[in-house]
C-alpha positions in Angstrom: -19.0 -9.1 21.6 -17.5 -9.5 21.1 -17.1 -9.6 22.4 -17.5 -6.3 23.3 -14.9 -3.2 22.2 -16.6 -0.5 24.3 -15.4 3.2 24.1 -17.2 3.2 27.8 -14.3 1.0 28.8 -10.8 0.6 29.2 -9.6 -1.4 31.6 -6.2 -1.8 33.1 -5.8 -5.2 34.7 -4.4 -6.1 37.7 -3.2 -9.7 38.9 -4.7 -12.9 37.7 -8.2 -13.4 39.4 -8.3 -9.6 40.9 -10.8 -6.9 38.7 -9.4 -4.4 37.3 -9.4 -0.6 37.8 -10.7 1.9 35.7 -9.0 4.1 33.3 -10.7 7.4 32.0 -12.0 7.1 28.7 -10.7 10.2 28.2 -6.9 8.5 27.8 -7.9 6.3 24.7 -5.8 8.2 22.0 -7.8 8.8 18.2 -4.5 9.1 17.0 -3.3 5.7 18.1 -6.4 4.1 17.5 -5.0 0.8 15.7 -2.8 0.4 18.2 -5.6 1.1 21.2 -8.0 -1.1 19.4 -5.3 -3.8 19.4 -5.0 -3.4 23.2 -8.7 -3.3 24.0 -9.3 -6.5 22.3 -7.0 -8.6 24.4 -7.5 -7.0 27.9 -11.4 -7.9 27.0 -11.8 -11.0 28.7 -9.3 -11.6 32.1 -9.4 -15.1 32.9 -6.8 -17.3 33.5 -5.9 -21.0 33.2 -3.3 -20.7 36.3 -4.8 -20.9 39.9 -4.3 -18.0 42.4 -2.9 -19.5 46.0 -5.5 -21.9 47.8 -7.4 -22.4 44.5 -8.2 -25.4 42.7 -6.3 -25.4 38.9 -8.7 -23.1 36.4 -10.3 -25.7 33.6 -8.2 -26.1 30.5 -9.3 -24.7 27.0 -12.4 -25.1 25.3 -12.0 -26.2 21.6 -15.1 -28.3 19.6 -15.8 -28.6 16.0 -19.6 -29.4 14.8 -20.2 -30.3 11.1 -23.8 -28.3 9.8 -25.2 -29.2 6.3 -22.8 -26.6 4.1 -19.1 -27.4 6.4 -18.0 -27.6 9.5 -17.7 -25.2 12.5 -14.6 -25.0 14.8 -14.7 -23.1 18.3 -11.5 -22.1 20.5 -12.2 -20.8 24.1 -8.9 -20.5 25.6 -7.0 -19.0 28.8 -4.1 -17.1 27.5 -1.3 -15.1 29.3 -1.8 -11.7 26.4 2.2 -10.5 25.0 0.7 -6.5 25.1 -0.3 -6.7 28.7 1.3 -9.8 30.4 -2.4 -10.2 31.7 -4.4 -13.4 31.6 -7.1 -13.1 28.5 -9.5 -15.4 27.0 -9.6 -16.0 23.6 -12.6 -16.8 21.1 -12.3 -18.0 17.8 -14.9 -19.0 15.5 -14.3 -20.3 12.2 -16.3 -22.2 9.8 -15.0 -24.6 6.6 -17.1 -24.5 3.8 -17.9 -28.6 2.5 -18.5 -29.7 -1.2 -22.2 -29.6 -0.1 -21.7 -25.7 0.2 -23.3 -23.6 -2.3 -21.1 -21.7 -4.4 -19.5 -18.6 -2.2 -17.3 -15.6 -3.3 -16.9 -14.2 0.2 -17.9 -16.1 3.3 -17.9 -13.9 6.7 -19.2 -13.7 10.2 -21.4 -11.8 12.1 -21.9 -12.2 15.5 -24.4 -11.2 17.8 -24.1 -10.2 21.4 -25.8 -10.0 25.1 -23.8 -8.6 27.8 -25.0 -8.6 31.4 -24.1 -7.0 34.5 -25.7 -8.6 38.1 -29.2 -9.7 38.1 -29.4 -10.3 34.9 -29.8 -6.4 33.5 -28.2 -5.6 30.4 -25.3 -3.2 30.4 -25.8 0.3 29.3 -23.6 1.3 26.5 -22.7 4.8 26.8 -19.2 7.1 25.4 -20.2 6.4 21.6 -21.6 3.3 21.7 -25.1 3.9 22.8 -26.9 3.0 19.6 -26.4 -0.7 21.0 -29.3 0.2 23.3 -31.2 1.3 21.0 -31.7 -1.8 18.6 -31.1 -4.8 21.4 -33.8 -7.7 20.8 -36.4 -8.0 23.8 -33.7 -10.8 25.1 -30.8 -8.0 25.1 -29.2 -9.0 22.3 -27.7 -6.7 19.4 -25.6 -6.9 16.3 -21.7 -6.9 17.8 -20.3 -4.3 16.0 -17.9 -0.6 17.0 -21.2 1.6 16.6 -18.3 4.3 16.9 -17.4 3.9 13.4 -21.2 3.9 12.1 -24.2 6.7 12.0 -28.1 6.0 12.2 -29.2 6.6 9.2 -26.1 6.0 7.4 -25.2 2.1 5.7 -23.2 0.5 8.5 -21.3 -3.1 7.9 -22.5 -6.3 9.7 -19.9 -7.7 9.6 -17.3 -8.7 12.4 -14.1 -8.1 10.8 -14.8 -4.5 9.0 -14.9 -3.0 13.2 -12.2 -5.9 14.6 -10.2 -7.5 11.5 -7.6 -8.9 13.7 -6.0 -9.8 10.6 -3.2 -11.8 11.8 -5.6 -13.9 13.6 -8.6 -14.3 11.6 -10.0 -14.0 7.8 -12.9 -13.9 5.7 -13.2 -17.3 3.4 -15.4 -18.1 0.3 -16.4 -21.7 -1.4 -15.9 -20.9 -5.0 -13.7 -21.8 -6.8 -13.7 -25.0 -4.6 -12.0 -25.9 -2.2 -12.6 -22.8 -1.4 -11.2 -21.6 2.4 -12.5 -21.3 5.9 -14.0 -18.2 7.0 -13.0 -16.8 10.9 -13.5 -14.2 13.4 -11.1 -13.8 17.0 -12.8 -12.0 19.6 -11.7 -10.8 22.8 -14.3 -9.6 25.0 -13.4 -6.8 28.4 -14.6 -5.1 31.0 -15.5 -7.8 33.6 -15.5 -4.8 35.9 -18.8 -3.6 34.7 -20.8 -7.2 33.8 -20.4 -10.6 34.4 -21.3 -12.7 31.4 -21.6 -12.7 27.8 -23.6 -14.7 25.2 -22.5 -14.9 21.7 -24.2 -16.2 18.3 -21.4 -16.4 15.6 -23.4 -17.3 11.8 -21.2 -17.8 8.9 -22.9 -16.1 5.7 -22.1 -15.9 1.5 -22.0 -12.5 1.1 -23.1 -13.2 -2.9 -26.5 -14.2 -2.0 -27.1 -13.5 1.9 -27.8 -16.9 3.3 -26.8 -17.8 6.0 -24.2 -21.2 6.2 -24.9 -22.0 9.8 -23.8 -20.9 13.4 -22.2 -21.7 16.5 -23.1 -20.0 20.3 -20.4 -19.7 23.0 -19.3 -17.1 25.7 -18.5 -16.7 29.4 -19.4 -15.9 32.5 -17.2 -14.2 35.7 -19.7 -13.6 38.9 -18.8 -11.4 41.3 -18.1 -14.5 43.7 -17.5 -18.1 42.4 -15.8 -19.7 39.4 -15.2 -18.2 36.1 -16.2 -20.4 33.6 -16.5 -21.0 29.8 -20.2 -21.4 27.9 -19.6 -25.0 26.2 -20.0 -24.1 22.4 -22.7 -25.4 20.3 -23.7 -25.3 16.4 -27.1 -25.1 14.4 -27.8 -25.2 10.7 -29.3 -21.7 10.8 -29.6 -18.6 13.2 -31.6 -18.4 16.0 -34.8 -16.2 16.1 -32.9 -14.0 18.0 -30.4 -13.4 15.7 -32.8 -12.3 13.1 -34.5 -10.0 14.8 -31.1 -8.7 16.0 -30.0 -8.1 12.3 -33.5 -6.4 11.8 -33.2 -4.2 14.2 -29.4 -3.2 13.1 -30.2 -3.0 9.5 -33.5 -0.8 10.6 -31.3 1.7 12.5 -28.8 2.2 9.6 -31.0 2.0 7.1 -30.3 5.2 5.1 -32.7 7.9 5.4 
């Protein structure tokens, strides 16, 4: 989650390699929200590619690029220095190009599904808004990445990545048709290393038109409590996982209107 925007979380970071303290929930602003949001999504992930005194330098960026059947994939993992906090961040981005072999695509767009653990391998507990996450996680922990604060069981709720984090300047949705076509992308920015220490992420491509899915690509992180931080290397697969479909299940089970 994604990358995860959590309501149960905001987090003001303190010097490269040192967790961050706790903020009150209570000071995110509804008001400000776009400009909250914003915030949240780049103080997710506090990892940096400089080296505190006595420590060997951080590993570079991450970036790969896997070709599937209908285009190519492209993943960005990198250590950034964020202009809204002057903390250290890490980035994800996920994009994927639609090739001639691609069937024909109005709207191409990502959804991404999520695990987030704490030590010991226990999933986190969402709470503050967010707790419908713990209600439709697979029996591996893993749910539909989504701002459950903007959706209501029982009510239609959106898939999709970008409709609860466009991050517009940074990422679009893409299509095939008419061909070229364009590439289809999703940044994410996931926080709150104070309360887990590693996320998994399944990013699929999919044409909106008919539902299928293009293909997908996995990545994430992990920050222990002692030890390295490190980057999950990124990988790619021609369809989704049978995790991920039971994840979407589950989501599109919860909101299914009533």
């Amino acid at each position: 989650m994604a990358r995860l925007l959590a309501a149960v979380l905001l987090v003001a970071l303190a010097a490269p390699g040192v967790r961050a303290q706790t903020v009150s929930p209570s000071s995110f602003d509804p008001s400000r929200r776009d400009r909250d949001e914003a915030i949240l999504r780049r103080v997710k992930d506090r990892v940096s590619v400089m080296s505190e005194p006595g420590e060997a330098p951080r590993k570079p960026p991450l970036a790969a690029s896997f070709r599937v059947p209908f285009g190519e994939f492209a993943t960005e993992e990198s250590w950034l220095i964020d202009p809204l906090t002057g903390e250290d961040v890490l980035r994800g981005r996920v994009s994927f190009t639609p090739s001639a072999e691609c069937p024909a695509c109005r709207e191409i767009r990502m959804v991404q599904i999520a695990r987030v653990e704490k030590k010991a391998g226990l999933d986190i507990d969402w709470g503050n808004g967010q707790e419908s996450r713990n209600l439709m996680r697979t029996p591996d922990g893993y749910f539909v990445d989504h701002d459950a604060l903007k959706c209501a069981p029982g009510k239609t709720c959106s898939p999709y990545f970008r409709d609860s984090w466009p991050n517009p300047d940074e990422s679009a949705d893409g299509g095939s048709a008419p061909p070229p076509g364009s590439p289809a992308s999703l940044v994410d920015y996931p926080f709150g290393w104070t309360y887990f220490e590693r996320i998994s992420l399944e990013t699929c491509a999919r044409c909106v038109d008919t539902g299928k899915f293009l293909g997908c690509a996995t990545w994430g992180g992990t920050w222990p409590e002692t030890g390295d931080r490190t980057l999950r290397e990124s990988a790619a697969s021609a369809a989704p996982s049978p995790t991920f479909i039971d994840a979407l299940r589950r989501f599109e089970t919860f909101y299914s209107p009533r």
